[in-house]
Backbone as a printed PyTorch tensor [residue, N CA C, xyz], in Angstrom:
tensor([[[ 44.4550, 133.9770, 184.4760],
         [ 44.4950, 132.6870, 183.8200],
         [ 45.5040, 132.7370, 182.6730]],

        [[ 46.3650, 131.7730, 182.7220],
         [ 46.8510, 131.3650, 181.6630],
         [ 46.6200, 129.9490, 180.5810]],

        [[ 47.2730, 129.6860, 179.4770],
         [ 47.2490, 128.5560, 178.8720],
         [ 48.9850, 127.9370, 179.0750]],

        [[ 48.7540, 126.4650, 179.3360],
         [ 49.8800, 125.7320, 179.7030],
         [ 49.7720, 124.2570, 178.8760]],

        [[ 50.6090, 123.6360, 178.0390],
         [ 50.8590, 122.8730, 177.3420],
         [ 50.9790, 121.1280, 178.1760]],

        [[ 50.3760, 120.1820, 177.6790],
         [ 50.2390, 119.5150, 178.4540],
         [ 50.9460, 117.9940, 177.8170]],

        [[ 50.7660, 116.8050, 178.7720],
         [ 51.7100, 115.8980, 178.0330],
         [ 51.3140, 115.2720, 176.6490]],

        [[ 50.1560, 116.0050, 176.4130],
         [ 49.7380, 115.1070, 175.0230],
         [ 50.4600, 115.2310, 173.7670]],

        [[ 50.9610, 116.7160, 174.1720],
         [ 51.8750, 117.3160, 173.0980],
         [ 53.9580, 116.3840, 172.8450]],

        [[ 53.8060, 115.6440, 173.7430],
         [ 54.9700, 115.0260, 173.7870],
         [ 55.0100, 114.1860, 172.8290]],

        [[ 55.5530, 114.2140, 172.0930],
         [ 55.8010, 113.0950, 170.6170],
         [ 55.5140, 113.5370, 169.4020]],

        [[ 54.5580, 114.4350, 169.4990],
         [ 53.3630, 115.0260, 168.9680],
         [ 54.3740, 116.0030, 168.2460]],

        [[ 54.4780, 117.0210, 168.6930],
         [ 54.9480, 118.6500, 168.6880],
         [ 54.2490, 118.8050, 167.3600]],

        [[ 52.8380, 119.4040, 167.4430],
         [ 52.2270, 119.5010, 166.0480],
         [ 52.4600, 121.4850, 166.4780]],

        [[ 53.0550, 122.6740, 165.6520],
         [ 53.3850, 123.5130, 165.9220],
         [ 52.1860, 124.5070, 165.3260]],

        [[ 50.7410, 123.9570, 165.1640],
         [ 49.7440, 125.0050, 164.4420],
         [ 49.4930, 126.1480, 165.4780]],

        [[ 49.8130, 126.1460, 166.8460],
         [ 49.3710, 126.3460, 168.0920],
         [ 50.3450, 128.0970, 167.8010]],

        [[ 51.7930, 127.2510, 167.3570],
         [ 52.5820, 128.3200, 167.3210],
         [ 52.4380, 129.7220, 166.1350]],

        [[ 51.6330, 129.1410, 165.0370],
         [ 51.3580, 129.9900, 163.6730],
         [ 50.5050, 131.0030, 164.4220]],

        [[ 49.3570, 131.0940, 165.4370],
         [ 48.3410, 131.5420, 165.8770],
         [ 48.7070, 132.3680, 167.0700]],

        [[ 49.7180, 132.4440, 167.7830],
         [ 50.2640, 132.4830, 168.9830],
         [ 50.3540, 134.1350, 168.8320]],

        [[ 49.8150, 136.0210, 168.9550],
         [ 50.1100, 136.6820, 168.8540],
         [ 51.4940, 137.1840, 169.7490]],

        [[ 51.7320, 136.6820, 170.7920],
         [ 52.7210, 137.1540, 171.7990],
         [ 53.7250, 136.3870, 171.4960]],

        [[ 53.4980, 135.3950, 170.9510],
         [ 55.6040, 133.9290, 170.7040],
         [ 55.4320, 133.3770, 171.9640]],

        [[ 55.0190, 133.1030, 172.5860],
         [ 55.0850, 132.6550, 174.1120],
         [ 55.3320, 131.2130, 174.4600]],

        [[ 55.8190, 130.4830, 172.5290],
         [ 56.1860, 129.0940, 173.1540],
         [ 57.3980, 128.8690, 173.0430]],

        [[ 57.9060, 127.8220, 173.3810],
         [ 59.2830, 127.2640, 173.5990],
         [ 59.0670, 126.0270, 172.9940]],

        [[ 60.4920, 125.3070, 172.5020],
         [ 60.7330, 123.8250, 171.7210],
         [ 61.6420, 123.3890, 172.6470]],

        [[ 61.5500, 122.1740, 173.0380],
         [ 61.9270, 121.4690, 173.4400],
         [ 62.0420, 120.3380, 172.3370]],

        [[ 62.7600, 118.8310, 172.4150],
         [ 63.3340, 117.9320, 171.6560],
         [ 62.0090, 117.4430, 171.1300]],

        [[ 61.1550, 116.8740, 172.1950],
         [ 59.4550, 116.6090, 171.8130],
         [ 58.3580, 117.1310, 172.4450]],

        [[ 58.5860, 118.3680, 172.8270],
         [ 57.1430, 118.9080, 173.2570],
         [ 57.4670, 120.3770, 172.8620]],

        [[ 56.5260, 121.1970, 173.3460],
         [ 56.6560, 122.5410, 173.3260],
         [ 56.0450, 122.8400, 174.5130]],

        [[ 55.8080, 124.2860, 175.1830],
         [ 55.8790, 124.4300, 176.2960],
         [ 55.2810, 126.1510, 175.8140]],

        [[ 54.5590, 126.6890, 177.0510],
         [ 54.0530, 128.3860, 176.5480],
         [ 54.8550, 128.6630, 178.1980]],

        [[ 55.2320, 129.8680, 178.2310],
         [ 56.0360, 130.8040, 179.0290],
         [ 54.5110, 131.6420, 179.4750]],

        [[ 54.1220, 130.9760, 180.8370],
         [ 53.3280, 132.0260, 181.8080],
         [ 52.7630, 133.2190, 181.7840]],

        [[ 54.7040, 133.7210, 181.9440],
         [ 54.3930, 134.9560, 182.0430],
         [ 54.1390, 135.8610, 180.7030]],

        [[ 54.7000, 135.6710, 179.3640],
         [ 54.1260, 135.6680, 178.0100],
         [ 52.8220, 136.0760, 177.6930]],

        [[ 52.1630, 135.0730, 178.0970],
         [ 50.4820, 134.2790, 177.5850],
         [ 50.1000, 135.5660, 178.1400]],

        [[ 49.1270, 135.8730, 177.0990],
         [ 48.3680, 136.9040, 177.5710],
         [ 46.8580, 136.8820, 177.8170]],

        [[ 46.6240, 134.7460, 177.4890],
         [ 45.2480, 134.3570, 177.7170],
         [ 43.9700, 134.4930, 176.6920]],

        [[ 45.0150, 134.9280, 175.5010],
         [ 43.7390, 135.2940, 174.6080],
         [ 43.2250, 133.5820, 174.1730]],

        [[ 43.6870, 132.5490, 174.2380],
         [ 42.9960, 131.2170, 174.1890],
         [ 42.8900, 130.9860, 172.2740]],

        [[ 43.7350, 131.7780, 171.6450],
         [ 43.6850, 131.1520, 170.2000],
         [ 44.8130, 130.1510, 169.5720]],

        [[ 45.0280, 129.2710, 170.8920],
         [ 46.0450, 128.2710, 170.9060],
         [ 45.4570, 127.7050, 170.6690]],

        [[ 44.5780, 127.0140, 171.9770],
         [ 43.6590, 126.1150, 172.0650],
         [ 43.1560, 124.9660, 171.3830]],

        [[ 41.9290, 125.8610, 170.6470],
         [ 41.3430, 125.3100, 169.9930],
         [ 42.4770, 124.7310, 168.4180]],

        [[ 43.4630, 125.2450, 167.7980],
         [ 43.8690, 124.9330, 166.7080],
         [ 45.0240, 123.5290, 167.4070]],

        [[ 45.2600, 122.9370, 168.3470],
         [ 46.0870, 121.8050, 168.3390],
         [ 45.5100, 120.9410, 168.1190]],

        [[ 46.0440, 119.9930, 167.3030],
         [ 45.3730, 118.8830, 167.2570],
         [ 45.4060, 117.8370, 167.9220]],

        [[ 46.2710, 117.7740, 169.1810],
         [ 46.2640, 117.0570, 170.2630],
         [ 45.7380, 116.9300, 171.0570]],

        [[ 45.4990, 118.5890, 171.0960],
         [ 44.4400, 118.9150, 172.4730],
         [ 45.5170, 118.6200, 173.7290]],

        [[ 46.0600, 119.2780, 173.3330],
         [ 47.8160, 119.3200, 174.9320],
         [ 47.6750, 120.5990, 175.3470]],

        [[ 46.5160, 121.7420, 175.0140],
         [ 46.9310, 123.4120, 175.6390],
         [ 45.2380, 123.0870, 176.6130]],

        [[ 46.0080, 123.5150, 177.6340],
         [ 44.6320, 123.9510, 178.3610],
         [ 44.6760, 124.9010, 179.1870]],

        [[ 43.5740, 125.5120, 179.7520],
         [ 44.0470, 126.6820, 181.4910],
         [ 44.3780, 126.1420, 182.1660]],

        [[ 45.5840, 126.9630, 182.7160],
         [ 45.7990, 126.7110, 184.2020],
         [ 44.9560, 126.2730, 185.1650]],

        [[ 43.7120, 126.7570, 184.7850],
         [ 42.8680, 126.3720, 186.2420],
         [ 41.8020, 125.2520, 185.7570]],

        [[ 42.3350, 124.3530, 184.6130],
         [ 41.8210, 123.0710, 184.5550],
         [ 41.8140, 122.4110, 185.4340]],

        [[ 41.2850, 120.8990, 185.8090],
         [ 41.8270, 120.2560, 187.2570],
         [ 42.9980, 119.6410, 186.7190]],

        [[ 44.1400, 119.3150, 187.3990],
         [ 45.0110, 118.7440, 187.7470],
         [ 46.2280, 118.9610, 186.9230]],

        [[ 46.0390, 120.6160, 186.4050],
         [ 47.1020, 121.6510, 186.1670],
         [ 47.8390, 122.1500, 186.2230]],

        [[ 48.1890, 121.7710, 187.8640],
         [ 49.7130, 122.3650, 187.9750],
         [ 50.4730, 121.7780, 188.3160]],

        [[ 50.8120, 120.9180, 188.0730],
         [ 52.7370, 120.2210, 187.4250],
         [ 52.1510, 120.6430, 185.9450]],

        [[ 51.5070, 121.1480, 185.0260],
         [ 52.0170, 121.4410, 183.4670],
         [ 52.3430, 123.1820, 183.8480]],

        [[ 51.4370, 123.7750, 184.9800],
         [ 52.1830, 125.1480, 185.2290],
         [ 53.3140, 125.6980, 185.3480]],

        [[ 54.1050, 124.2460, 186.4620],
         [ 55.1880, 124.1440, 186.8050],
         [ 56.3220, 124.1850, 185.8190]],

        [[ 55.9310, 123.2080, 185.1420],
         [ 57.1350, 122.4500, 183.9510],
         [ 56.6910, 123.4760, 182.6690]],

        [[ 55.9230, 124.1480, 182.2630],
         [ 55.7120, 124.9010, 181.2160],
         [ 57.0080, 126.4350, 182.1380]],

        [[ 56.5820, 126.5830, 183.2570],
         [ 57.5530, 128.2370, 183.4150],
         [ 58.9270, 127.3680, 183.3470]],

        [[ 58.9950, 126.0930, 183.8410],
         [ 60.5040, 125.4870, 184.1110],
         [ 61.3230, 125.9390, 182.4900]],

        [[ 60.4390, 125.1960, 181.9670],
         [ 61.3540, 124.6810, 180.6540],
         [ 61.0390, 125.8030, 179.6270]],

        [[ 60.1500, 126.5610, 179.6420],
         [ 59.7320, 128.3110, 179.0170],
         [ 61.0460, 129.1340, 179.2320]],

        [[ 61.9250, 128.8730, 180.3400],
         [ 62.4090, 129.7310, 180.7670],
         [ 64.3630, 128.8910, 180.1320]],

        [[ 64.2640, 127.8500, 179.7280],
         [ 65.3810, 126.7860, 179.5740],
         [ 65.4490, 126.9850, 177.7530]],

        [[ 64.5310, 126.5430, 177.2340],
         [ 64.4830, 126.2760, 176.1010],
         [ 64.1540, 127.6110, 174.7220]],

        [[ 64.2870, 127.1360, 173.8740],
         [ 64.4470, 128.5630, 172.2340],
         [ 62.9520, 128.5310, 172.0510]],

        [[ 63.1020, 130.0220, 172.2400],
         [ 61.7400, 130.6250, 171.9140],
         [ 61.5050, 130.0920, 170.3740]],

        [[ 60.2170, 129.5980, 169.9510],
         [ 59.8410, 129.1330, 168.7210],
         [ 58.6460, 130.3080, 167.8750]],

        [[ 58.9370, 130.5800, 166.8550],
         [ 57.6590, 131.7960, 166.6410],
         [ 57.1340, 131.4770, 164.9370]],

        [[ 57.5650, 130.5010, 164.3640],
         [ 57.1000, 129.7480, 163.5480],
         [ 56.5510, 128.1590, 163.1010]],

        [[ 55.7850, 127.8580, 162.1300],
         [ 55.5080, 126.6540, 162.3490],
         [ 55.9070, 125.6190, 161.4010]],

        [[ 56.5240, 124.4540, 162.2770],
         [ 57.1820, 123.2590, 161.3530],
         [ 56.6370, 122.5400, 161.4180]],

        [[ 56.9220, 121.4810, 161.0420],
         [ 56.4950, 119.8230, 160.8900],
         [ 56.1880, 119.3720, 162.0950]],

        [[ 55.3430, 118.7150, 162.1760],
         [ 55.5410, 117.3810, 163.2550],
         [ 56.3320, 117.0690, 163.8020]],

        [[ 56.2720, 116.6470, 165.0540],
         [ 57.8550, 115.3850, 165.2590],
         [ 57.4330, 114.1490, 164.5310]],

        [[ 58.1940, 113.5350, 164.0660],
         [ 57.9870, 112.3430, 163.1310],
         [ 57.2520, 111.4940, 163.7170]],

        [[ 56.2930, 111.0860, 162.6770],
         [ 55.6050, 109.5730, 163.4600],
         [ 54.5200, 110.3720, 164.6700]],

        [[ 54.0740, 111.6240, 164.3080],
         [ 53.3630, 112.6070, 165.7600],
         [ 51.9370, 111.4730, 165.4610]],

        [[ 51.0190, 111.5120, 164.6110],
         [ 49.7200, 110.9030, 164.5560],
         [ 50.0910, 109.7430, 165.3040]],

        [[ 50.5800, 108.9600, 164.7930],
         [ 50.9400, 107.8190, 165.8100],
         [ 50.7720, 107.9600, 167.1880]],

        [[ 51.4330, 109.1980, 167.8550],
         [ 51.4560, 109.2210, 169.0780],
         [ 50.4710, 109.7860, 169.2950]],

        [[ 49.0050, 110.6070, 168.6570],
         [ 48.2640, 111.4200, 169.3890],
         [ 47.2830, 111.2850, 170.3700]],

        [[ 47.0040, 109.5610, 170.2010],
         [ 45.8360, 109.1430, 171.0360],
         [ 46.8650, 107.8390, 172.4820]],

        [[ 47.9140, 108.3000, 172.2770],
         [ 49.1240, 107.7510, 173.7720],
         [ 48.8340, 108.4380, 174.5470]],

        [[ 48.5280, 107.4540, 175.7760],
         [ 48.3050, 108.3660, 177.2220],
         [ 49.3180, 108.1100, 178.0030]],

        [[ 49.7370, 108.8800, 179.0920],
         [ 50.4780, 108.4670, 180.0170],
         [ 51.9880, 108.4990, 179.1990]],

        [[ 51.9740, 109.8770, 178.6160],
         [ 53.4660, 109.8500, 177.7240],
         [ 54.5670, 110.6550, 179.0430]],

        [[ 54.2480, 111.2140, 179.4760],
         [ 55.1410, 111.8040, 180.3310],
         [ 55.9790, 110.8920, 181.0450]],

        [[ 56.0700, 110.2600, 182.2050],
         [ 56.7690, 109.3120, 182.5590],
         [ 57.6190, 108.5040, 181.5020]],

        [[ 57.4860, 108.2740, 180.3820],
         [ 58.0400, 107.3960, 179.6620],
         [ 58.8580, 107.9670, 178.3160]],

        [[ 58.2000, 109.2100, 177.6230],
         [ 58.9980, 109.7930, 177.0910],
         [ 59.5700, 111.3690, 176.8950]],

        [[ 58.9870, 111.8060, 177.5720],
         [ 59.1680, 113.2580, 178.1140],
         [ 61.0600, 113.7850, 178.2810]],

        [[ 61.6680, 114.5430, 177.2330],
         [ 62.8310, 114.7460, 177.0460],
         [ 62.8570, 116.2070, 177.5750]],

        [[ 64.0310, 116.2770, 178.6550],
         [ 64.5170, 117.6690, 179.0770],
         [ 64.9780, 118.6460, 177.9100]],

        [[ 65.7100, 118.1970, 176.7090],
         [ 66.6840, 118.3210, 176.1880],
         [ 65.9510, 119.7160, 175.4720]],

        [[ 66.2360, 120.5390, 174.7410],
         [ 66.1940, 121.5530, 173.8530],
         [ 65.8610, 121.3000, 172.1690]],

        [[ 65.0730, 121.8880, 171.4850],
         [ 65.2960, 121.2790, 170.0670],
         [ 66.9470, 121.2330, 169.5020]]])
């Protein structure tokens, strides 16, 4: 089992996930972040500290397209191993559903 970052975190990028992270196993992207698979070593002290609630297991239901797109873009984007700000305006976005389709950026921080 791993932990894989999900679309809630899109807009969001609240980075407490990353302060806690013993292995670095996430990646930044423009508005999300993303954990690298093969990294995660499953200890689950992501989890609980987002305040989005965007990290879950892999073997949640309906988990893998975030399996997918977490090794995609894990493997594309700058390893992140400290923690910043928000993306601007993140509270705003934390209770938006259905962010993927609409704002979900390929791009890199």
């Amino acid at each position: 089992m791993t932990f894989v970052v999900t679309e809630a975190c899109i807009k969001c990028k609240y980075t407490d996930c990353v302060e806690v992270c013993p292995v670095d196993c996430f990646f930044e992207g423009e508005n999300m972040l993303v954990i690298d698979p093969e990294l995660c070593i499953d200890c689950g002290v992501c989890e609980p500290e987002c305040p989005a609630e965007a990290i879950v297991a892999d073997t949640s239901p309906n988990s893998e397209k975030w399996v997918e797109l977490n090794q995609k873009y894990a493997a594309l984007w700058p390893n992140i191993t400290v923690q910043k700000k928000p993306y601007p305006g993140a509270d705003e976005w934390l209770h938006v559903k259905n962010k993927f389709e609409k704002y979900f950026s390929e791009n890199e921080k």
